[in-house]
C-alpha positions, -999 to +999 in steps of 0.1 A: +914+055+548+938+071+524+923+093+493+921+078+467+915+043+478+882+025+474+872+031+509+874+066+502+852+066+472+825+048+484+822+068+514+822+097+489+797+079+472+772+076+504+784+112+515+766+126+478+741+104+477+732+118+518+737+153+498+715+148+474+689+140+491+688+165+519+693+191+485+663+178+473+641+186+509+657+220+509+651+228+473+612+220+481+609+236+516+616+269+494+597+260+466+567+288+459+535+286+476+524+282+439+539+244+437+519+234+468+554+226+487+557+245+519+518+234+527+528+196+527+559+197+547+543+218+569+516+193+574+538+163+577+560+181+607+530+183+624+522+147+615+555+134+634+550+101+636+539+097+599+571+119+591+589+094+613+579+062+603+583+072+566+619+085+572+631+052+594+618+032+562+636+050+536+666+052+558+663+014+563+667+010+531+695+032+523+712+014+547+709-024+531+724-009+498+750+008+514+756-024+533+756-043+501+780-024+483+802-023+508+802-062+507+807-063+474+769-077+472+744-062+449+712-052+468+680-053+449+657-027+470+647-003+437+643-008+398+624+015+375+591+013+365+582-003+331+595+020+301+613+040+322+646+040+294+668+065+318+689+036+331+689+009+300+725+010+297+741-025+311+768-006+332+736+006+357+732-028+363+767-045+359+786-018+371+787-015+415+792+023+414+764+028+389+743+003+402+744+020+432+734+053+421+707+047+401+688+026+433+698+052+457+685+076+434+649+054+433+653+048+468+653+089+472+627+096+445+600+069+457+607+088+495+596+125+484+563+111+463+552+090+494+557+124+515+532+142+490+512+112+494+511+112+528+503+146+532+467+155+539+465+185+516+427+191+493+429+174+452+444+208+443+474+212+464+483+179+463+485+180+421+508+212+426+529+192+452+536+159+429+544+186+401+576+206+422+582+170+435+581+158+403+605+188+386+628+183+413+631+140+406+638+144+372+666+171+371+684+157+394+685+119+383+721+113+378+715+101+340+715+139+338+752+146+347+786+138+329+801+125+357+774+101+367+764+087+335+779+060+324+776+063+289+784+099+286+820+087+303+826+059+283+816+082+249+842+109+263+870+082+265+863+067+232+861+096+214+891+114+230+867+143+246+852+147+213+819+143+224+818+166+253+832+193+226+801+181+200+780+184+232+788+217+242+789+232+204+751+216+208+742+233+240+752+268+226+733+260+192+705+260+214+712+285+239+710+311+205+679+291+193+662+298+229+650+256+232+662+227+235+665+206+202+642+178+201+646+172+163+669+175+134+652+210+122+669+204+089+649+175+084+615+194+080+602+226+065+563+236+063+553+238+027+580+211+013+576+177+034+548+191+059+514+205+054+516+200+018+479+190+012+466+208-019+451+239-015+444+273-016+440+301+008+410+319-001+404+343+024+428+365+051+419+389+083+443+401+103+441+370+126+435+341+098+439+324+070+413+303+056+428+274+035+404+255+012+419+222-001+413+205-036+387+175-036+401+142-045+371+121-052+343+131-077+315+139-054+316+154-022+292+165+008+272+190+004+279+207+034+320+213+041+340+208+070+353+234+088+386+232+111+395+251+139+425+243+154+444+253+182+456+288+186+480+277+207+505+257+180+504+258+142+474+241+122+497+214+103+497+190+131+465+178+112+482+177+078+517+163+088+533+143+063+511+127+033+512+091+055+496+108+086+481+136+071+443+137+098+434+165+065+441+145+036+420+120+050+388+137+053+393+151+014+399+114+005+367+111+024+343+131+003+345+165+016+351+197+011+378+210+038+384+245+051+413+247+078+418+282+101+454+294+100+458+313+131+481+343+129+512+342+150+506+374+173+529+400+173+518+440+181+500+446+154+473+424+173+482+421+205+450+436+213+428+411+204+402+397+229+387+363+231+354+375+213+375+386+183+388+347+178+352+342+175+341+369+155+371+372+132+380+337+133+352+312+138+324+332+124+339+346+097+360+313+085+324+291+083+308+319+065+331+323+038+327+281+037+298+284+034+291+310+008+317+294-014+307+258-013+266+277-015+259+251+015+228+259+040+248+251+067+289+233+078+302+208+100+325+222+127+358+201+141+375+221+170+409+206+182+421+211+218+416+249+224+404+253+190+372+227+201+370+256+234+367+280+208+340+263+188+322+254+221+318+288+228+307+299+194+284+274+192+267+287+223+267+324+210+249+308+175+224+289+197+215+327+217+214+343+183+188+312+170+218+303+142+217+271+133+243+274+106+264+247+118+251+213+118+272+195+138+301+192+160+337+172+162+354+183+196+388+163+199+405+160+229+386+192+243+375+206+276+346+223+285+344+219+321+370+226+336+363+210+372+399+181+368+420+206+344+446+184+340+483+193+349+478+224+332+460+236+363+489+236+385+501+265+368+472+284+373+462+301+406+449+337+412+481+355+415+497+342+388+464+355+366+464+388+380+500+391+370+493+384+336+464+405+335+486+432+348+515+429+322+497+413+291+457+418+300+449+453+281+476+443+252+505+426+250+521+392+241+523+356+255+556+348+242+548+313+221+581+298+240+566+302+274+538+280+264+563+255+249+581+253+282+550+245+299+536+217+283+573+203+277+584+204+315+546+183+319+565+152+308+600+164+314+614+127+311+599+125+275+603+163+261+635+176+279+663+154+298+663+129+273+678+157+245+701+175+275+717+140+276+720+131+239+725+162+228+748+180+254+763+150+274+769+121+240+770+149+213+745+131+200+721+148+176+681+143+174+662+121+153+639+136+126+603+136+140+573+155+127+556+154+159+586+170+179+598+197+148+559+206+152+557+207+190+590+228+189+571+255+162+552+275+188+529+303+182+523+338+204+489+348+217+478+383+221+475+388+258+439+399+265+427+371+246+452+347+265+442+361+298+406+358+294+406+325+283+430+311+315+409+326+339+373+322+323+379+281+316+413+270+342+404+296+372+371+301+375+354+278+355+330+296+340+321+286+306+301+257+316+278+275+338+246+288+318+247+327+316+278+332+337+300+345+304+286+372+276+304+366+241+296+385+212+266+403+231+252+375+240+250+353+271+268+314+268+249+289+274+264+258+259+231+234+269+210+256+246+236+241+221+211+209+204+232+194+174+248+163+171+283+160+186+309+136+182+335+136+212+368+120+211+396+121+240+429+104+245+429+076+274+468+088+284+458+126+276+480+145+303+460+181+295+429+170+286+420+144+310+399+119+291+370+121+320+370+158+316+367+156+280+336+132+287+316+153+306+311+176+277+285+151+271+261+163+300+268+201+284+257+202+251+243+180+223+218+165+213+225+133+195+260+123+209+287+100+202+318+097+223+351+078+214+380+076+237+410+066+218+443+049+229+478+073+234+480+107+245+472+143+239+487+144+199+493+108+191+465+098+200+451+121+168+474+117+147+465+078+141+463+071+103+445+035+096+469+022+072+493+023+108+470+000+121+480+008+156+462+013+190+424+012+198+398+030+205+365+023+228+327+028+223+296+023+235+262+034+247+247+045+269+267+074+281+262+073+322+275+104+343+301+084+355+328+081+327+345+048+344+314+032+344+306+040+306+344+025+302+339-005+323+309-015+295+328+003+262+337-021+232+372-021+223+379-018+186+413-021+172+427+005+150+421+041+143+394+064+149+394+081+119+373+056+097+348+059+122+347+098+123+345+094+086+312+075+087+292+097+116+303+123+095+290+113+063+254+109+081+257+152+088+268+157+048+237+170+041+239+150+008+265+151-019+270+172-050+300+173-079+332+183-063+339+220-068+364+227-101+383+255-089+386+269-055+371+299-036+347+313-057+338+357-072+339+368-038+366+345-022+394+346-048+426+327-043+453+349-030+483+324-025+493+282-028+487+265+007+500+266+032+499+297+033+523+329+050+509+327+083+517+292+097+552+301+084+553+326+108+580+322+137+573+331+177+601+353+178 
């Protein structure tokens, strides 16, 4: 065969593909012990026959497509699975080359998952093994590369390498702005199209803000809502745009709303501990509601690690005989962490003790460490679909809340960050009865009796929605739990007037969460009109809506939404 000829490039072709593939095995063979890598291929070595018989069938079918494309036959042995929208480009299907590719790819992919599979490893090391498995498959998809996409060629011809140039002035944009551009970040700014409820901030610490926002209706409940969100990302996820806007709902439906503003950490605070978010954040925040709105007692609504947060304090109010919150809202919280979700493959005890070494006496988790995390958890959604629009068509993102949110992450001061990863992920410890001491007092969250309403996300990837429903058997006393359709944000952020997705209920609440889901009622729609009428049964009664915010004590001190969620993770 002479170079050049056809021969020569599909035997180029096979020869990468071969590459590839034995890359792949090496790159996991020295994966850390962390990702659960060298544990599984150790264990299938000694399992040679399984090795064997899985190798012979992968190999097998290597072969028919390279068989096929040398006959100028198109073999179908892999497609993607449904939504998968890396290959919806007609030239991965009409085009041999391409075609070729994108099957050998599958072919290659489906071959290192059924070696995890096959591995007998313990629930734990097997999670950490499909992760690397799972980081390797997706960056090396050949979507990912100029020279093996087939839209990223064709765009360079058209456009006379134009695109490549637009591409790269892109990737350097980014490289400056430390992340990957998911969003047009002109597109949004806090205060002007997002988070621009009314309110005021009535009250500040050096940790929080405490936003109060206007009533809209004439009467409202007598006891006020209270938000505490995560500290983790900024607040306004919950009070997006006006159309989606979780906050301007529950004004519109007859309360009185206070929303935490969680400082972004920088030295000034990078000594704060975990009972300090308490103290100086949940504490203080439903005190000053409640002194303002001259309420007995509040409703509480944690979100994610804010809904941790409020577990905890709850359990600290219940040692101290406090009853001066009256109920609960956790969404799409855990309190037993037993199935941590894919969050827990990043956690192990060396990789805590290093971060109690650096960060655990004071210090700073950067906010974009975090962001990389939960982004590289569905890699195929939050990352290589921007490398290959932005960098490889020049392409520029979309305008999405969601994503100009998810890109605007916060720092946590490290003792507090350290204590909470290996008090709740590592050891597990806030749902056993004594085993922590916050605030003085020993945690004991089944001393917690108040009713508690418990939502989770069916497709939640870091709250599992079974872990979420176990918080049921921890804490409570009258309970109600909602699973809602989606994932981790959308599935929150679910206005009615969308009228999209479901949601299930139902009673009796077994310990087994697929048996309570096997007998749930679907309803279509969202959520949020039926957290609005369990809510309404905890109001306490009603009263005239307050004429002016704060009150002689709690004076208004700026507009919301305030300095701090303007703060940047720098």
């Amino acid at each position: 065969m002479q170079s050049g000829s056809p021969d020569a490039v599909l035997a180029a072709i096979a020869q990468s593909s071969n590459e590839l593939t034995q890359g792949w095995m090496r790159l996991l063979a020295s994966a850390p012990a962390w990702a659960g890598a060298a544990p599984w291929l150790a264990d299938l070595q000694r399992s040679s026959a399984k090795l064997s018989a899985m190798q012979a069938a992968y190999f097998e079918k290597q072969s028919k497509l390279w068989s096929g494309l040398l006959a100028g036959q198109s073999a179908s042995l892999a497609d993607p699975a449904p939504g998968d929208r890396r290959f919806s480009a007609k030239q991965w299907r009409d085009n041999a080359y391409y075609d070729y590719l994108r099957q050998s790819y599958l072919l290659a992919s489906r071959y290192l998952e059924e070696l995890v599979e096959g591995a007998e490893l313990d629930a734990q090391a097997k999670e950490r093994a499909r992760f690397a498995v799972r980081q390797w498959i997706d960056a090396m998809c050949p979507a990912n590369f100029a020279a093996t996409n087939p839209e990223a060629m064709q765009q360079a011809l058209e456009s006379r390498g134009e695109s490549l140039t637009r591409g790269l002035a892109n990737l350097m944009g980014d490289v400056q702005k430390g992340r990957i551009s998911q969003t047009d970040d002109q597109a949004f700014e806090v205060g002007r199209n997002l988070a621009v409820t009314p309110g005021q901030v009535v009250y500040e610490n050096e940790l929080i803000q405490l936003i109060q926002y206007a009533p809209t209706t004439a009467q409202v409940a007598t006891r006020p809502l209270v938000i505490v969100p995560p500290c983790i990302n900024k607040y306004y996820v919950l009070d997006l745009q006006p159309e989606n806007s979780f906050v301007a709902h529950a004004v519109a439906s007859g309360n009185t709303v206070f929303m935490l503003s969680w400082r972004n950490a920088g030295p000034e605070i990078s000594h704060l501990t975990w009972d300090d978010y308490l103290e100086k954040g949940v504490f203080t925040a439903s005190r000053a509601a409640r002194e303002i709105c001259g309420s007995d007692r509040v409703n509480a609504l944690g979100f994610c690690v804010g809904g941790t947060l409020l577990g905890a304090a709850l359990a600290v109010l219940a040692a101290k005989g406090d009853d001066a919150v009256a109920s609960a809202t956790l969404l799409t919280t855990m309190l037993d962490f037993t199935e941590a979700g894919q969050l827990g493959v990043f956690v192990d005890e060396a990789s805590v003790r290093a971060r109690e070494a650096a960060i655990g006496e004071r210090g700073i988790l950067p906010g974009s460490d975090l962001a990389f995390v939960f982004s590289s958890l569905r890699a195929n959604d939050l990352v290589w679909p921007y490398v290959v629009n932005n960098y490889l068509l020049g392409g520029r993102p979309a305008a999405f809340d969601l994503l100009f949110w998810n890109s605007d992450s916060a720092n946590l001061p490290g003792p507090m960050y350290c204590y909470y990863v290996r008090n709740t992920y590592l050891e597990n410890r806030l749902k056993q009865p004594g085993a922590l001491v916050n605030c003085g007092v020993p945690v004991d969250l089944g001393k917690v009796k108040l009713p508690v309403f418990v939502l989770s996300t069916r497709e939640d990837h870091i709250v599992p929605w079974r872990s979420a429903y176990r918080t049921l058997s921890l804490l409570g006393e009258e309970k109600t739990f909602v699973l809602g359709a989606s994932g981790h944000i959308a599935g929150i952020v679910n206005p009615p007037a969308n009228k999209r997705r479901s949601y299930w209920v139902g009673e009796p609440y077994p310990d087994d969460p697929d048996a309570w889901l096997k007998d749930a009622r679907e309803v279509r729609g969202s959520w949020w009109p039926f957290w609005s009428e369990w809510l309404a049964r905890q109001a306490g009664g009603t009263r005239a809506a307050p004429s002016a915010p704060g009150s002689a004590r709690y004076r208004p001190i700026e507009p919301a939404p305030g300095r701090y969620v303007k703060q940047k993770a720098n």
